[in-house]
Backbone as a chain_set.jsonl record, in Angstrom:
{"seq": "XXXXXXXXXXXXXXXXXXXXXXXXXXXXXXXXXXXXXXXXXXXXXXXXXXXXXXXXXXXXXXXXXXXXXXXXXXXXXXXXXXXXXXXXXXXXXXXXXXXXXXXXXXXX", "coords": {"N": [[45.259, 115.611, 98.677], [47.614, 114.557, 100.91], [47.224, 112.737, 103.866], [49.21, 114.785, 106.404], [50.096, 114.193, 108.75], [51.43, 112.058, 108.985], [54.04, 112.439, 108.875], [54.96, 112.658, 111.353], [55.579, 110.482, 112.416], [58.091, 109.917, 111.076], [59.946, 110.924, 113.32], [59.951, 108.6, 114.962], [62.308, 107.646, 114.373], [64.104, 108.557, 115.853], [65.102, 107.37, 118.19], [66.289, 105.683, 117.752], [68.92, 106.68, 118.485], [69.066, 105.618, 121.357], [70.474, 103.091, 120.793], [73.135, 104.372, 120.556], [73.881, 106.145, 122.648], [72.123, 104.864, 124.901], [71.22, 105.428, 126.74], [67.876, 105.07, 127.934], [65.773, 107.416, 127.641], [65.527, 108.011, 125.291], [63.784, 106.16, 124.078], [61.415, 106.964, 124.353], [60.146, 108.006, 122.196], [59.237, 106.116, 120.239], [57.021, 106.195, 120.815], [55.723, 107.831, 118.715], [55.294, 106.093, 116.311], [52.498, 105.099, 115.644], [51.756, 106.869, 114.217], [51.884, 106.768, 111.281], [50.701, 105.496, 110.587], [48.435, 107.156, 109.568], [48.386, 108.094, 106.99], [47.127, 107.365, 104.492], [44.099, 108.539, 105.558], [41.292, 109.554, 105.387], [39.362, 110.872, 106.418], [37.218, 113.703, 106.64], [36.068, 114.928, 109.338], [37.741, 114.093, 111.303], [40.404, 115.619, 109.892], [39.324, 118.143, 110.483], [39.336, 118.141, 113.171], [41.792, 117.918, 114.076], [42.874, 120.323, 113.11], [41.806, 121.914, 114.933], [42.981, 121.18, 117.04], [45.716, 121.486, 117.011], [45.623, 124.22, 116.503], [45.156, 124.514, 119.435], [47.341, 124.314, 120.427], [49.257, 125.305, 119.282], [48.692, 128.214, 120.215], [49.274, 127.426, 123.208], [52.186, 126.765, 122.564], [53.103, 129.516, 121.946], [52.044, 130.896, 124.215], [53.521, 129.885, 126.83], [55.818, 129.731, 125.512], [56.485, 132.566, 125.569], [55.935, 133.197, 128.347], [57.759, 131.897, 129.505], [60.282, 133.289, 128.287], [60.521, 135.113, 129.483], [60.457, 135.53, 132.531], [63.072, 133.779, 132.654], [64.092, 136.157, 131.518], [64.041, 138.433, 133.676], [64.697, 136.738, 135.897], [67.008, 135.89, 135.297], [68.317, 133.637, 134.966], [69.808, 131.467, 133.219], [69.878, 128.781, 132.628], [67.827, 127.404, 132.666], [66.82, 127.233, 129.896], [67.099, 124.755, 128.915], [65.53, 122.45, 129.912], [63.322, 124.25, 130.1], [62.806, 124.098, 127.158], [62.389, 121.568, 126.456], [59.776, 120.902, 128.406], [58.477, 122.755, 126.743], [58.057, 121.085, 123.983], [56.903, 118.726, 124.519], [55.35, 120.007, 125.839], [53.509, 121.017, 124.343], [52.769, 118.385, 122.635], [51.462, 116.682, 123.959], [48.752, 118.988, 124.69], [48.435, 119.026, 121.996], [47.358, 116.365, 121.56], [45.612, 115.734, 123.504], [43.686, 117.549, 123.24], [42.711, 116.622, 120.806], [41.995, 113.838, 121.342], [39.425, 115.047, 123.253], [38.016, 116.392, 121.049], [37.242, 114.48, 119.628], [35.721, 112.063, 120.883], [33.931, 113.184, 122.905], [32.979, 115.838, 121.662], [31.749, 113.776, 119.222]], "CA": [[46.441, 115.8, 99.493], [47.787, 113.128, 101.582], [47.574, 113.523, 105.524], [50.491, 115.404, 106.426], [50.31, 113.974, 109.849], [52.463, 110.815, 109.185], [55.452, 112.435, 108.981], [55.332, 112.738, 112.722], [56.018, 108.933, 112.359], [59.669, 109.863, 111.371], [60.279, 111.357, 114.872], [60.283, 107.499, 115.601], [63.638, 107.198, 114.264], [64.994, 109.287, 116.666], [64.793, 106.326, 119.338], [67.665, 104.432, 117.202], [69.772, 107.011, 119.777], [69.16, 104.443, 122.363], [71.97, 102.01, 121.195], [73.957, 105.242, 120.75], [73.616, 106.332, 124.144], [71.937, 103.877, 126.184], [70.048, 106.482, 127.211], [66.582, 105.032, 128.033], [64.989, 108.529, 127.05], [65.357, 108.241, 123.823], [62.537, 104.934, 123.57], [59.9, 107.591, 124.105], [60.415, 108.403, 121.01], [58.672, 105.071, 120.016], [55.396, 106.728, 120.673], [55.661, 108.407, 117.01], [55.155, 105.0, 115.531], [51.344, 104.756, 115.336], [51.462, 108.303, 112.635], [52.531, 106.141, 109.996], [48.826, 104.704, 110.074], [47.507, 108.174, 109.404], [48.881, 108.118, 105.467], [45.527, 107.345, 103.71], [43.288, 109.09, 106.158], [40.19, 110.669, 104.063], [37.793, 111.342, 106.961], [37.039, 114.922, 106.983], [36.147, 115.191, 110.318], [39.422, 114.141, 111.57], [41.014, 116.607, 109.581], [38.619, 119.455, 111.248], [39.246, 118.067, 114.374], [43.23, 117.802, 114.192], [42.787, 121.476, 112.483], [41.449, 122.549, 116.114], [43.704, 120.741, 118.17], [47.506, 121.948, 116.574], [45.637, 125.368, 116.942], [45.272, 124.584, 121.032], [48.7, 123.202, 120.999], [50.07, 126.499, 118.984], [48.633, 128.601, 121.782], [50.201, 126.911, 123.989], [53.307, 127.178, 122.465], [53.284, 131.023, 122.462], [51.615, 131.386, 125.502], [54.608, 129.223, 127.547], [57.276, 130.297, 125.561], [56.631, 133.665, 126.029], [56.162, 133.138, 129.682], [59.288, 131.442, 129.979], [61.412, 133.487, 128.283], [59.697, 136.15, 130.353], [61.197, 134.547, 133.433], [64.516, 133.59, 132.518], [64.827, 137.462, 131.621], [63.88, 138.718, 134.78], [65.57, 136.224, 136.851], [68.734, 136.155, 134.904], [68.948, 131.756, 135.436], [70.517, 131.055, 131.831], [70.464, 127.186, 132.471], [66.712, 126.848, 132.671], [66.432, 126.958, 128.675], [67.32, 123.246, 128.002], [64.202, 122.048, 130.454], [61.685, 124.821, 129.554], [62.825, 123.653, 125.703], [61.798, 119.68, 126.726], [57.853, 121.186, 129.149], [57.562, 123.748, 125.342], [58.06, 120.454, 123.123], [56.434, 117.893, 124.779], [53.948, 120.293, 126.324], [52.477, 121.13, 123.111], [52.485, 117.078, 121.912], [50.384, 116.328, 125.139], [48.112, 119.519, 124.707], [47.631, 118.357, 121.005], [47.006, 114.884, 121.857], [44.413, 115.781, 124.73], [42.174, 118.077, 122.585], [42.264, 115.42, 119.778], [41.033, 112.968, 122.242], [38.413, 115.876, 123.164], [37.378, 116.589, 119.401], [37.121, 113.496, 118.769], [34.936, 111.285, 121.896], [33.357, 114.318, 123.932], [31.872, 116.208, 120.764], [31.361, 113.221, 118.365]], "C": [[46.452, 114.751, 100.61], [47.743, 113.686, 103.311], [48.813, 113.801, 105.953], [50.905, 114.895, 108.077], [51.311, 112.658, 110.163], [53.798, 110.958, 109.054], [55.843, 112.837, 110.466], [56.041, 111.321, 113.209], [57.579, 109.105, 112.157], [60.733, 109.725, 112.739], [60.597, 110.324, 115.17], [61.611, 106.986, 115.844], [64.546, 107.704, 115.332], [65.537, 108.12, 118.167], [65.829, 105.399, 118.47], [68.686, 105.315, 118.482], [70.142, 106.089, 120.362], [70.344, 103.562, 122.487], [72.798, 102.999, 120.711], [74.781, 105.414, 122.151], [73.794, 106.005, 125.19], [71.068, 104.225, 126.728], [68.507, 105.622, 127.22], [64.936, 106.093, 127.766], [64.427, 108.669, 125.774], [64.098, 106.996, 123.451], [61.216, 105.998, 123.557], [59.689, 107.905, 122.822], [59.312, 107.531, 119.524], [57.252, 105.315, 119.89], [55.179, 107.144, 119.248], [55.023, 106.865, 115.741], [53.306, 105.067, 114.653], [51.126, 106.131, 114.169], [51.492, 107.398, 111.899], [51.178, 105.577, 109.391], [48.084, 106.051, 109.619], [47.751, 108.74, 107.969], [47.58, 107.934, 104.623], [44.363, 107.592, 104.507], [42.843, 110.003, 105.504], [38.866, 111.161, 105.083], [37.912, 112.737, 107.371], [36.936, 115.19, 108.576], [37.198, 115.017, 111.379], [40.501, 115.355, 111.291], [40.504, 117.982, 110.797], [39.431, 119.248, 112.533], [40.648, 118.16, 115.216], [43.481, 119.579, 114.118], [43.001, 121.929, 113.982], [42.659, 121.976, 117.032], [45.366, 121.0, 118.251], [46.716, 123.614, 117.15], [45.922, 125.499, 118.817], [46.566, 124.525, 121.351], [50.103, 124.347, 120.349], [50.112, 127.392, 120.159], [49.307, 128.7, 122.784], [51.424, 127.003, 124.291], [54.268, 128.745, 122.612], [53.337, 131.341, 123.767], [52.814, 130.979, 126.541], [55.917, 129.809, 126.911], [57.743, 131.679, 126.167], [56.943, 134.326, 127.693], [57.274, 133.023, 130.398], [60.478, 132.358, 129.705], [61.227, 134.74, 129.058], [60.855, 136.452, 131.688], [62.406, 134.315, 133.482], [64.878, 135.084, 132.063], [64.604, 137.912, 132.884], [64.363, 138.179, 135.543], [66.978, 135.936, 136.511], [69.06, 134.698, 134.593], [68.58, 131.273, 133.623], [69.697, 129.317, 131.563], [69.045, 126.497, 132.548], [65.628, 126.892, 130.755], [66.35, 125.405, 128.115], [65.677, 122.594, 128.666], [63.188, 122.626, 129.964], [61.723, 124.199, 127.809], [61.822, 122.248, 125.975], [60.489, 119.98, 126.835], [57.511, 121.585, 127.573], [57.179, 122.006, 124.652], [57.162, 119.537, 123.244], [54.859, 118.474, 125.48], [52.83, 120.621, 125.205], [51.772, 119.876, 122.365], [51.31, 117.018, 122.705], [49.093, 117.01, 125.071], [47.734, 118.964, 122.757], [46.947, 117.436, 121.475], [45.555, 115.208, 122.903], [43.038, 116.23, 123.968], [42.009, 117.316, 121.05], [41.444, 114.42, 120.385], [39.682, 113.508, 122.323], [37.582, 116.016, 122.524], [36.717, 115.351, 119.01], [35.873, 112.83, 119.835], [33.762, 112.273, 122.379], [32.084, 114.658, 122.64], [31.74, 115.515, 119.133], [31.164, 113.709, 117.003]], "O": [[45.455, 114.218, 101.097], [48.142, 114.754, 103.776], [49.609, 112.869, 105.841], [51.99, 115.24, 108.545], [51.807, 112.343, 111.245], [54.631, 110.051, 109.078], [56.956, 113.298, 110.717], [56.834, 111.162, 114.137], [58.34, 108.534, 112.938], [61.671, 109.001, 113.071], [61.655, 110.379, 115.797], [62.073, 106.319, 116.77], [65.646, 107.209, 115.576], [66.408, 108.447, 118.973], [65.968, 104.235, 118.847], [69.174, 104.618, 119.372], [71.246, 105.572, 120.197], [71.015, 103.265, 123.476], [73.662, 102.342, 120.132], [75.864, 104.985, 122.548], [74.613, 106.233, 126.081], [70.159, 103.547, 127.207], [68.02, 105.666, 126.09], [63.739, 105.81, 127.72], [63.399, 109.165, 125.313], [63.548, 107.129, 122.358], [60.214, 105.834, 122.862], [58.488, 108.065, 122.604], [58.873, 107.968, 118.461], [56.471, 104.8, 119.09], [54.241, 106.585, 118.68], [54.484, 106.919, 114.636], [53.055, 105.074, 113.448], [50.204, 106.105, 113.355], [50.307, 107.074, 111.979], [50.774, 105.328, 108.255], [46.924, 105.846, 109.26], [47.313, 109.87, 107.75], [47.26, 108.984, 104.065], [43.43, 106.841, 104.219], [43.426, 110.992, 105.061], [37.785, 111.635, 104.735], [38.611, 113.029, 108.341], [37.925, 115.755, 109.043], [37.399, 115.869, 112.244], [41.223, 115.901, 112.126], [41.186, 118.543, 111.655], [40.161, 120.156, 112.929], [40.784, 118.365, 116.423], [44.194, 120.114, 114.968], [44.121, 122.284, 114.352], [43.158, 122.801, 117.797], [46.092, 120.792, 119.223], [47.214, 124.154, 118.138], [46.659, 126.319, 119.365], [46.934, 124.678, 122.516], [51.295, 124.352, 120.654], [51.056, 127.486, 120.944], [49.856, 129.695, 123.258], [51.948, 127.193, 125.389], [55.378, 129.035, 123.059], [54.257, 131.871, 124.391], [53.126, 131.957, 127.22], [56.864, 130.259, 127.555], [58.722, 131.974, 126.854], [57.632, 135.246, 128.132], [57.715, 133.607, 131.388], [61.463, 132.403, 130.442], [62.27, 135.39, 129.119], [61.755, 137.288, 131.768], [62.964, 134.691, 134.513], [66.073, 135.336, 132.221], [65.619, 137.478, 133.428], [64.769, 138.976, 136.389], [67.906, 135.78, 137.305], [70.09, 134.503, 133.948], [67.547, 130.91, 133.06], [69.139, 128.891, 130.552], [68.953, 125.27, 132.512], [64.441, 126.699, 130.494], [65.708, 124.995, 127.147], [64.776, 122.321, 127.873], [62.24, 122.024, 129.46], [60.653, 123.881, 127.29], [60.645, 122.133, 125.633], [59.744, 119.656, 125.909], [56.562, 121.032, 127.016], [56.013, 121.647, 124.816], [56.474, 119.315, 122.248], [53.784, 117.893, 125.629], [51.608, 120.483, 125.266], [50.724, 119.948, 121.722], [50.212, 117.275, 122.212], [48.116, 116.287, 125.271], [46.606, 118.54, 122.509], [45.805, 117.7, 121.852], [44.505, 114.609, 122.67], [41.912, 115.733, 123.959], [41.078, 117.614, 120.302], [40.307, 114.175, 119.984], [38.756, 112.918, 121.766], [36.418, 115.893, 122.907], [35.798, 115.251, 118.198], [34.789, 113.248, 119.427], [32.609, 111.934, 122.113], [30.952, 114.192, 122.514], [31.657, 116.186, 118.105], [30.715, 112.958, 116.137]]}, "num_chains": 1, "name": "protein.A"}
C-alpha cells in the first residue's frame, strides 16, 4: 500500500485561489507541496511514527471542537464558528506536524 500521506499534496492546489482573489492567504497553502515526496515511502518507522502523531492531532481535534462548541453554546456568539473552524484546521496540522518532528528526532 502506497503512503496515503501524499494526497495532502493536493491541498496545494488550493493556492491557485490566489489569482482568483488576490488574497495572499491562500499561498499558505503552498506548504502542502513537499507531501508529494512521501509517494514511495517504505520506512516502517515513519509509518509508526505518523500513526502516533494523526492520533495527537485527532485528540486535539475532539478535545477543541468540543470545547468550542461548548462555548459558542453557552455564550450564544454565532459568528465565532468561521475562526474556531480556521485554530480546529490548522490547529490539528501544527499539532500533527510537531509530534512528527517529536517521533521522529527526540525518540530516534
Amino acid at each position: 500500500m502506497k503512503n496515503i500521506l501524499w494526497y495532502l499534496g493536493f491541498l496545494s492546489l488550493v493556492s491557485l485561489l490566489y489569482f482568483v482573489d488576490g488574497k495572499t492567504a491562500f499561498l499558505w497553502f503552498l506548504c502542502f507541496i513537499p507531501y508529494f515526496g512521501t509517494y514511495n515511502a517504505k520506512d516502517e518507522r515513519i509509518e509508526i511514527n505518523t500513526g502516533k502523531a494523526t492520533r495527537n492531532a485527532f485528540a486535539y481535534t475532539i478535545f477543541f471542537g468540543v470545547g468550542t462548541l461548548i462555548y459558542i453554546y453557552l455564550t450564544g456568539s454565532i459568528e465565532l464558528f468561521a475562526p474556531a473552524f480556521v485554530v480546529l484546521f490548522g490547529g490539528s496540522l501544527i499539532v500533527c506536524l510537531i509530534s512528527l518532528f517529536y517521533y521522529d528526532k527526540m525518540r530516534g
